[in-house]
Residue, then its C-alpha position, 0 to 999 in steps of 0.5 A: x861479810x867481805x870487805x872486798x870490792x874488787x880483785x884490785x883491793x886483793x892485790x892491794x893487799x897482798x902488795x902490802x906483805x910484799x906478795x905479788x899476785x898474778x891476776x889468777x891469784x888475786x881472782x881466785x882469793x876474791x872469790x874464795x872470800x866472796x863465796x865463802x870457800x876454801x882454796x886448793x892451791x896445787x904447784x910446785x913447792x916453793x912458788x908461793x902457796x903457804x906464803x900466800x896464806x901468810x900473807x893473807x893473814x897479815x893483811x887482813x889482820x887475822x890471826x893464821x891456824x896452821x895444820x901441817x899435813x903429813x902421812x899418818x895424820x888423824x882426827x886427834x892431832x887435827x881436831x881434838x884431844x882430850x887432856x887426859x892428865x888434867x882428867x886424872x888430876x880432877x879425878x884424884x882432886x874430886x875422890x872424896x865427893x865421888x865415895x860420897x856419890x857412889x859410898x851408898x850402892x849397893x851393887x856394882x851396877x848401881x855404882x856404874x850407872x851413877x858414875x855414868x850419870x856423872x861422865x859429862x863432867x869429865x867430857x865437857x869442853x873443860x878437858x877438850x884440847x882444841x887442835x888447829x881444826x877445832x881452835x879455828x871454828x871456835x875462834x872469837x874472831x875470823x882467822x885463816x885457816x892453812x891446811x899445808x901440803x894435803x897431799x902428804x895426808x891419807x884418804x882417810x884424812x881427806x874424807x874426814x876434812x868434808x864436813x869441815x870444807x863443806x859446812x864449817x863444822x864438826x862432829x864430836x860424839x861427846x859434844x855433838x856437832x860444833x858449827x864455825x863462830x865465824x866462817x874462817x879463810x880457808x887455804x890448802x895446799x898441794x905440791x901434786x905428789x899425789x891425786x887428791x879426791x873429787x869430793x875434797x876438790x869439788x869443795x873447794x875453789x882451784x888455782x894451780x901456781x907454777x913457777x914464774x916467767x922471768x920478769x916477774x920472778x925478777x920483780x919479786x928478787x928485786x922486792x924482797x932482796x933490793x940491795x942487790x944490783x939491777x944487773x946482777x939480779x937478772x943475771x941470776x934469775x935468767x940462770x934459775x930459768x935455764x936450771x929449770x928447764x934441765x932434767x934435775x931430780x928438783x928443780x930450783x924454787x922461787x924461795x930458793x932463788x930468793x936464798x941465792x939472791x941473798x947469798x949473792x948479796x952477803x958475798x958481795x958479788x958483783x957478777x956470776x962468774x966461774x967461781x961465783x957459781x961453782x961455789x954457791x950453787x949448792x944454795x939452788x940445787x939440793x942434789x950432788x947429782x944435779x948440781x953436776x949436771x948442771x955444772x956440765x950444762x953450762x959448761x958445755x954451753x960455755x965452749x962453742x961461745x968461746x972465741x979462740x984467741x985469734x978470733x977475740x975482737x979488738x978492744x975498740x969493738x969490745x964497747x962496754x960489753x961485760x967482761x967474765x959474766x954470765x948472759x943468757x947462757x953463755x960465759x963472756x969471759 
């Protein structure tokens, strides 16, 4: 039964890992736990949705199952595997009692159909190797399940994944059908690179994670890196907003804005200025291309911000007005 009262006690939670979930978040985790259905989360990668599912699992103190989606997927790598070796070891280990059971036979149909009789000795849970589907239906205890970028999956693999997303259980022809021991959290994820089915959406609860405005992408750099200086922080978030709205090949994550925000830290820099940028954007951008695309963008938008030098204010009108930073697009040098 769920513990949770309110979509408060989620944020709550999730506040406790240092996750802060917008109202859409902390609505859609509350009903999935109250309804008892798993979670599709679709964005953009690196805003958040595997470490949501993390995140979760620390705060409500379950162990977190994690199935990596990738093209080629199936059912032997997802759900179950029989350990074949472990087969072969028993079969060697046990030859004396099989010429005892088939030593008599007369034929070699007789000899099949006694081995036959015997198979379910070597196909029982004794040689199954659970994989991350299997292993969380069969948990003693409740877990989270995070099904992790879906969409590099096939069809095939979505199709196979209904039975699980829908009743909790799976067939397995050897063993029948094996139901959950206790419903599991489930989450998945999807980075859009591909239209996921009607069947496997229908399934689940939806929530689309986009990237932040800037307030609260500033609130998670200052959560997560909190030595670096107030000033310097919404500086460098203000440039991962501008970089965002470029036409780059990939446009920079919440993640990595959080790596820059640590690099920025360790070169104990105290504001974003030329060389700053020049030498650090590489940690935003992941393309050669974009990072000199970007170079020229905030270039171009540093020329007509330019004072000439007979134009520069006196220094009584300067005030206290930052000195070679980077503000809302502009380079004051």
């Amino acid at each position: 039964m769920s513990t949770l009262n309110s979509i408060s006690d989620v944020r709550t939670m999730l506040g406790t890992q240092q996750y802060i979930a917008s109202d859409e978040i902390a609505t859609a985790m509350f009903l999935a736990d109250r309804l008892g259905k798993p979670l599709l989360a679709e964005g953009p990668a690196g805003v958040g949705k595997t470490e949501l599912a993390k995140s979760w699992a620390a705060a409500t103190g379950r162990e977190l199952i994690r199935l990596q989606c990738y093209e080629g997927l199936d059912e032997t790598k997802a759900l179950y595997e029989w350990e074949y070796a472990k087969q072969l070891l028993y079969t060697q280990l046990l030859r004396e009692k099989l010429s005892d059971l088939l030593g008599d036979a007369s034929t070699l149909r007789e000899a099949a159909d006694r081995l036959a009789g015997e198979e379910d000795v070597f196909f029982s849970e004794r040689f199954l190797l659970p994989r991350p589907l299997l292993k969380a239906l069969q948990s003693e205890r409740p877990v989270v399940l995070l099904i992790d970028e879906i969409d590099r999956a096939d069809a095939e693999f979505e199709a196979f994944l209904l039975e699980v997303l829908s009743d909790f259980q799976v067939s397995v022809p050897e063993l029948g059908t094996i139901k959950a021991t206790h419903r599991p959290t489930v989450l998945l994820t999807s980075n859009n690179t591909r239209e996921l089915s009607e069947a496997l959406k229908r399934r689940c609860l939806y929530i689309h994670i986009d990237y932040p405005d800037l307030e609260n992408e500033l609130r998670v750099v200052q959560l997560k890196v909190p030595g670096l200086a107030p000033r310097l922080a919404r500086e460098a978030v203000e440039l991962v907003q501008r970089l965002r709205g470029m036409d780059l090949k990939k446009h920079p994550s919440v993640s990595e804005t959080l790596d820059w925000a640590r690099a920025l830290l360790e070169l104990n820099s105290k504001q974003l200025d030329k060389a700053t940028l020049d030498t650090t954007l590489n940690v935003l951008l992941k393309f050669e291309s974009d990072i000199q695309r970007a170079r020229r963008a905030l270039q171009s938008g540093d020329r007509p911000n330019r004072p000439d030098r007979g134009d520069r204010p006196d220094r009584g009108d300067r005030g206290d007005r930052p000195r070679g930073g980077y503000r809302g697009g502009e380079w004051n040098n």
